[in-house]
GUDO-367760 format. One record per atom (N, C-alpha, C): residue in three letters; x, y, z. Coordinates in steps of 0.001 Angstrom, whole numbers, plus 500000, padded with zeros to 6 digits. Example, Ala and Ser with C-alpha at 12.3 -4.5 7.8 and 13.67 -1.06 7.14 Angstrom:
2
Ala513190494310507800 Ala512300495500507800 Ala513200496700507800 Ser512850497750507080 Ser513670498940507140 Ser512900500030507870 
//
This chain:
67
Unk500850498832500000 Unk500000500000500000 Unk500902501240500000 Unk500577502183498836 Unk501344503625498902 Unk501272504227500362 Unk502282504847500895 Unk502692505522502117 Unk501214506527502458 Unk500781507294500916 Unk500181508416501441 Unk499004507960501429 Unk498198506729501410 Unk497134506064501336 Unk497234505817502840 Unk498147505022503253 Unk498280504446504702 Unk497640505627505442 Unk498806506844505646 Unk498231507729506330 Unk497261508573505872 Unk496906508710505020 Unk495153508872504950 Unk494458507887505444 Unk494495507012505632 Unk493346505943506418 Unk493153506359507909 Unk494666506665508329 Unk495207506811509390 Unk494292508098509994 Unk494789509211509288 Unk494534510421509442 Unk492921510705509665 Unk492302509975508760 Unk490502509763508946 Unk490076508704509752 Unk490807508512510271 Unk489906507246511243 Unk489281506055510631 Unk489464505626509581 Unk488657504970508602 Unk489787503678508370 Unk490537503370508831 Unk491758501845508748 Unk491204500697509197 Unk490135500808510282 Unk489743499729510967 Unk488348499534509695 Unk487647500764508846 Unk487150499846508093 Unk487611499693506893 Unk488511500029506538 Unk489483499418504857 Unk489966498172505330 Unk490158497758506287 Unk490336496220506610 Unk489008495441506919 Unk488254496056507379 Unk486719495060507429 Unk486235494754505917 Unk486803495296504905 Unk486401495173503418 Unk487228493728503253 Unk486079493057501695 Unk486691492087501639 Unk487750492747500621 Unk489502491845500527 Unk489879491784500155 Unk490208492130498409 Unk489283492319498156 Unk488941492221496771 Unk488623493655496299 Unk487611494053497227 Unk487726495746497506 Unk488745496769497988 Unk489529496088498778 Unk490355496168499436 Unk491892496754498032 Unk491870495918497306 Unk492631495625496217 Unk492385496368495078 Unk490882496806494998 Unk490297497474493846 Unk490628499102493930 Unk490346499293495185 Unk490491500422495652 Unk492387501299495413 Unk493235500143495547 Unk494251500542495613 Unk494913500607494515 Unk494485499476493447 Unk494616499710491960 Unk494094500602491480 Unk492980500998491828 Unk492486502221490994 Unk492623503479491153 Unk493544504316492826 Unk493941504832492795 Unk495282505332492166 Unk496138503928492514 Unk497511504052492057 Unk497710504523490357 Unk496883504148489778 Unk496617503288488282 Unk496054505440487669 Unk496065506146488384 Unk495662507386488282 Unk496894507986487404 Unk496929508835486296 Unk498170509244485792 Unk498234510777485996 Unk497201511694486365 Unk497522513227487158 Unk497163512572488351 Unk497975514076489308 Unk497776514131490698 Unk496753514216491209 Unk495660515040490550 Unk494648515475490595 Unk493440514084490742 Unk493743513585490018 Unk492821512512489347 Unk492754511365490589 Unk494187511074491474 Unk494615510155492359 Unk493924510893493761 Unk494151512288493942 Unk493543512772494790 Unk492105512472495038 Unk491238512806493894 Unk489772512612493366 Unk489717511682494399 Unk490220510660493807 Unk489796508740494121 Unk490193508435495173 Unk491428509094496190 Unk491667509020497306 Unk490372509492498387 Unk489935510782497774 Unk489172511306498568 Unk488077510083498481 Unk487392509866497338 Unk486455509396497259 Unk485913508300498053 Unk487532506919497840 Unk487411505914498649 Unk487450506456500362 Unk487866507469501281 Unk487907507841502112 Unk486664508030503029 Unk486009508641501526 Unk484629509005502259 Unk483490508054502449 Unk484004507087501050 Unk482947505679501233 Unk483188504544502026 Unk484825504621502731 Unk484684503874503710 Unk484127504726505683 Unk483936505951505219 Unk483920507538506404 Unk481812506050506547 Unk481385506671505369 Unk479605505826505454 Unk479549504785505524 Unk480275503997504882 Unk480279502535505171 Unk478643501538504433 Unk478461502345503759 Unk477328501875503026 Unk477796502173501336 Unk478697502234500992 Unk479104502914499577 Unk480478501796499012 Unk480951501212497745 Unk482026500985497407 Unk481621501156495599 Unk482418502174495720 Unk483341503226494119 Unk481482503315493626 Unk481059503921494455 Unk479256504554494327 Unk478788503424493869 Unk478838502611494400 Unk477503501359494535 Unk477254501821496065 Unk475827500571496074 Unk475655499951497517 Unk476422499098497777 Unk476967499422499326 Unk477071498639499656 Unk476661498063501395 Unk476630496618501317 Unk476141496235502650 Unk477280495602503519 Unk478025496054504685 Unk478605495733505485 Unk478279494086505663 Unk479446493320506570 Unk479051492375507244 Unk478352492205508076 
//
């Protein structure tokens, strides 16, 4: 996992649920940030995943349902 992802999880309180995700999300999330070619664009998707794990009902704007 990129450094500045870590501490964004960190920084939002939101680590304990990027690990309650399955794996797969978990993975999607990090490819599709990384996989960003402006800064801008990586930011976007950083924020984005941040906030959909902040509700915990959201993954990359679907529904989603917790365990």
């Amino acid at each position: 996992m990129p450094d500045d992802v870590r501490r964004a999880l960190v920084e939002h309180g939101v680590g304990a649920a990027y690990e309650a995700r399955p794996a797969y999300q978990r993975n999607d999330y990090i490819g599709w940030i990384t996989r960003a070619k402006r800064p801008e664009t990586r930011a976007k998707r950083l924020t984005q995943m941040l906030e959909e794990l902040a509700a915990g009902d959201r993954y990359m704007k679907m529904a989603h349902r917790g365990r």
